[in-house]
KELUM-147922 format. One record per residue (C-alpha): x, y, z; residue in one letter; residue number from 0. Coordinates in Angstrom, 2 decimals. Example, Ala and Ser with C-alpha at 12.3 -4.5 7.8 and 13.67 -1.06 7.14 Angstrom:
2
rec x->12.30; y->-4.50; z->7.80; rest->a; nr->0
rec x->13.67; y->-1.06; z->7.14; rest->s; nr->1
***
This chain:
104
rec x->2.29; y->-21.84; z->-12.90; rest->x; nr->0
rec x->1.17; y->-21.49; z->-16.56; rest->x; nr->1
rec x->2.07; y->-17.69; z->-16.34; rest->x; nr->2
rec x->5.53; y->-18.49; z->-15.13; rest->x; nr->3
rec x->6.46; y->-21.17; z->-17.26; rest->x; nr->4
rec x->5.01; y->-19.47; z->-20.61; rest->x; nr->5
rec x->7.21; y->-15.77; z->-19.44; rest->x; nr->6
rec x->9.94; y->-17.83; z->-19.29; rest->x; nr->7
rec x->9.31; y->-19.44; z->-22.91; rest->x; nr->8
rec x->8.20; y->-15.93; z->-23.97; rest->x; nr->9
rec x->11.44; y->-14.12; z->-22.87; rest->x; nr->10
rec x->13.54; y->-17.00; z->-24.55; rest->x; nr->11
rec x->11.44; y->-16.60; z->-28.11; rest->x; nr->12
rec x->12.32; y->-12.86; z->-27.69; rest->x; nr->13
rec x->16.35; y->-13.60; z->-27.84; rest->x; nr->14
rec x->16.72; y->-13.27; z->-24.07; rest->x; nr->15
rec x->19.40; y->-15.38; z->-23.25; rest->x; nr->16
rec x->17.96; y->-17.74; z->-20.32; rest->x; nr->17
rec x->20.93; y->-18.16; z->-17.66; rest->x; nr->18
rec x->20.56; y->-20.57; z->-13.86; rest->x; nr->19
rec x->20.19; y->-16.61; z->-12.70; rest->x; nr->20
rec x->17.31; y->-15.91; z->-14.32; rest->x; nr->21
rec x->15.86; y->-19.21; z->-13.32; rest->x; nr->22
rec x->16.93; y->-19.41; z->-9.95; rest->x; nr->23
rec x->14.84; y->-15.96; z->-9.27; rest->x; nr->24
rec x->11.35; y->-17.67; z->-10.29; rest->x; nr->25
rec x->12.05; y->-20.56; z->-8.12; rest->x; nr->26
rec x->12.73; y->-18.78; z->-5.44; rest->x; nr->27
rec x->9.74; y->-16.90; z->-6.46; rest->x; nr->28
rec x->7.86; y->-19.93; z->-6.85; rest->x; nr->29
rec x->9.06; y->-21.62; z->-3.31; rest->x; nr->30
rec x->8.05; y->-18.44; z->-1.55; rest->x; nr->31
rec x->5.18; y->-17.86; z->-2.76; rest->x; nr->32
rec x->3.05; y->-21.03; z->-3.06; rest->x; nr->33
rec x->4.42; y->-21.88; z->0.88; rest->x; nr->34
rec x->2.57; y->-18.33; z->1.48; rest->x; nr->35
rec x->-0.25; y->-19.22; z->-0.45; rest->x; nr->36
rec x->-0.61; y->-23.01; z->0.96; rest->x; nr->37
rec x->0.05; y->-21.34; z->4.70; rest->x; nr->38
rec x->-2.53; y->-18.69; z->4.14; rest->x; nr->39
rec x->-4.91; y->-21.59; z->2.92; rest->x; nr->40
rec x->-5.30; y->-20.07; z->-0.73; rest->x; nr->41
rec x->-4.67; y->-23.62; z->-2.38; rest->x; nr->42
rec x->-4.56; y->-27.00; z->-1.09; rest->x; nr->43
rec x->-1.74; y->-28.75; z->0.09; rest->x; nr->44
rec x->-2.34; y->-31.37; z->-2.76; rest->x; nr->45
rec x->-1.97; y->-28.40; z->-5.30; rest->x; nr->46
rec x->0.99; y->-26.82; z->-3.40; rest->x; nr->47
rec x->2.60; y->-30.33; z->-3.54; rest->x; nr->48
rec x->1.64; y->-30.88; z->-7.24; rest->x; nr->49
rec x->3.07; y->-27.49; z->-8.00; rest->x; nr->50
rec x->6.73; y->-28.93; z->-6.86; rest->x; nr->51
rec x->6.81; y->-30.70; z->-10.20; rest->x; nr->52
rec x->6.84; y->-27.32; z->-12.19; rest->x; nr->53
rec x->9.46; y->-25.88; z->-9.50; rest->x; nr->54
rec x->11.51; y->-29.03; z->-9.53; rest->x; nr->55
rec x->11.25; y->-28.89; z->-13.10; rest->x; nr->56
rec x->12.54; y->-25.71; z->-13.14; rest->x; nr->57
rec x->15.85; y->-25.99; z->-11.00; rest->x; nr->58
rec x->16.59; y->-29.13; z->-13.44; rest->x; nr->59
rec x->16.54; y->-27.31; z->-16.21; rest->x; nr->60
rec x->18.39; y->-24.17; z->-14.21; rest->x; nr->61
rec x->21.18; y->-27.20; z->-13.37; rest->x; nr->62
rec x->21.80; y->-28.42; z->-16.68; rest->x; nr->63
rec x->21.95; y->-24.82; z->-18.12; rest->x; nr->64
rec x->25.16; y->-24.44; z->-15.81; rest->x; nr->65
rec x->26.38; y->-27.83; z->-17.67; rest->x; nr->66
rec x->25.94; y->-25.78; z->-21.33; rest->x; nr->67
rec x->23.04; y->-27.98; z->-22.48; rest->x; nr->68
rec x->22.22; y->-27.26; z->-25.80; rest->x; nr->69
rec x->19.38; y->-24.75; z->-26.00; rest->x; nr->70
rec x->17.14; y->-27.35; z->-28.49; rest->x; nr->71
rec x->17.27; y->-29.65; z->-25.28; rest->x; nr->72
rec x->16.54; y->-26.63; z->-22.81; rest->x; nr->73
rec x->13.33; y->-25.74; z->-25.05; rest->x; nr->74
rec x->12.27; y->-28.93; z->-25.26; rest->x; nr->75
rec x->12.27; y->-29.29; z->-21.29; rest->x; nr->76
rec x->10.59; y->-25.67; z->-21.30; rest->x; nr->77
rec x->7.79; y->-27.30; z->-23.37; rest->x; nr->78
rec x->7.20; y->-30.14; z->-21.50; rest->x; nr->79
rec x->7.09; y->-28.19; z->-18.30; rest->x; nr->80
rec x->4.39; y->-26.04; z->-20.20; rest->x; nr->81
rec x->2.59; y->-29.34; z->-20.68; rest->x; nr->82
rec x->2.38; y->-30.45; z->-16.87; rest->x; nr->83
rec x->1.72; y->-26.42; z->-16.06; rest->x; nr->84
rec x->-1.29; y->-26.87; z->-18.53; rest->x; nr->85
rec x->-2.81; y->-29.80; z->-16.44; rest->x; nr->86
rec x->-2.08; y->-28.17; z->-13.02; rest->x; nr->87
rec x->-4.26; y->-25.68; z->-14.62; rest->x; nr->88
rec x->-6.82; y->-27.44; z->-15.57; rest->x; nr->89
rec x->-6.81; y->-29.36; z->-11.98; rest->x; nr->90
rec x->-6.72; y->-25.75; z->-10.29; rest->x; nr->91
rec x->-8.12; y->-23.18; z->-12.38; rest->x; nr->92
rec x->-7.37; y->-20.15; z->-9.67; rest->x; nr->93
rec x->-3.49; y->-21.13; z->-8.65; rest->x; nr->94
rec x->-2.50; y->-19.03; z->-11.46; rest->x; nr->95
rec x->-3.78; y->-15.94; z->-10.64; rest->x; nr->96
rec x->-3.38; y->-16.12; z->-7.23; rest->x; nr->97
rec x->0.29; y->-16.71; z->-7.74; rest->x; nr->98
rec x->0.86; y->-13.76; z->-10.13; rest->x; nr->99
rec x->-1.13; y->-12.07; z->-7.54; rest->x; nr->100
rec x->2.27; y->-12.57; z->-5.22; rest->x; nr->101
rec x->4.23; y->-11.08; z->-8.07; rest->x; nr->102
rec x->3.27; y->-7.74; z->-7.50; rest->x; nr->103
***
């Protein structure tokens, strides 16, 4: 989750131009994959359920970019996702590697 969430502030930082698009691909990313990882019993079903928050997170902020938020208001949502993606790493250390592991 960290991974995804700091790309997503990365490719902003580098002038990308973040659009619901863009967005909607990781969470689709994101719903496929953990549901693979919680069905292959990878992670727990408490850490595919706390992992919602980052994904529901995510399709907030993919909303509200469709409503022309202002991008100060967008970043600031980015960080705070960042923030909860930090704890769910703490809480489960391997979730992040195993999910880039899907990316490939």
């Amino acid at each position: 989750m960290l991974g995804c969430i700091s790309g997503i502030i990365e490719k902003k930082k580098n002038g990308i131009n973040l659009t619901s698009d863009i967005l909607n691909i990781e969470i689709d990313f994101l719903s496929k994959s953990l549901e693979l990882m919680r069905d292959a019993q990878q992670i727990s079903n408490d850490a595919y359920l706390d992992s919602g928050s980052i994904q529901g997170g995510l399709t907030v902020i993919s909303s509200l970019i469709k409503q022309n938020i202002s991008d100060t208001e967008i970043e600031s949502l980015l960080y705070t996702l960042h923030s909860r993606a930090l704890i769910l790493d703490e809480k489960y250390p391997r979730l992040d590697s195993i999910l880039e592991n899907y990316r490939k």
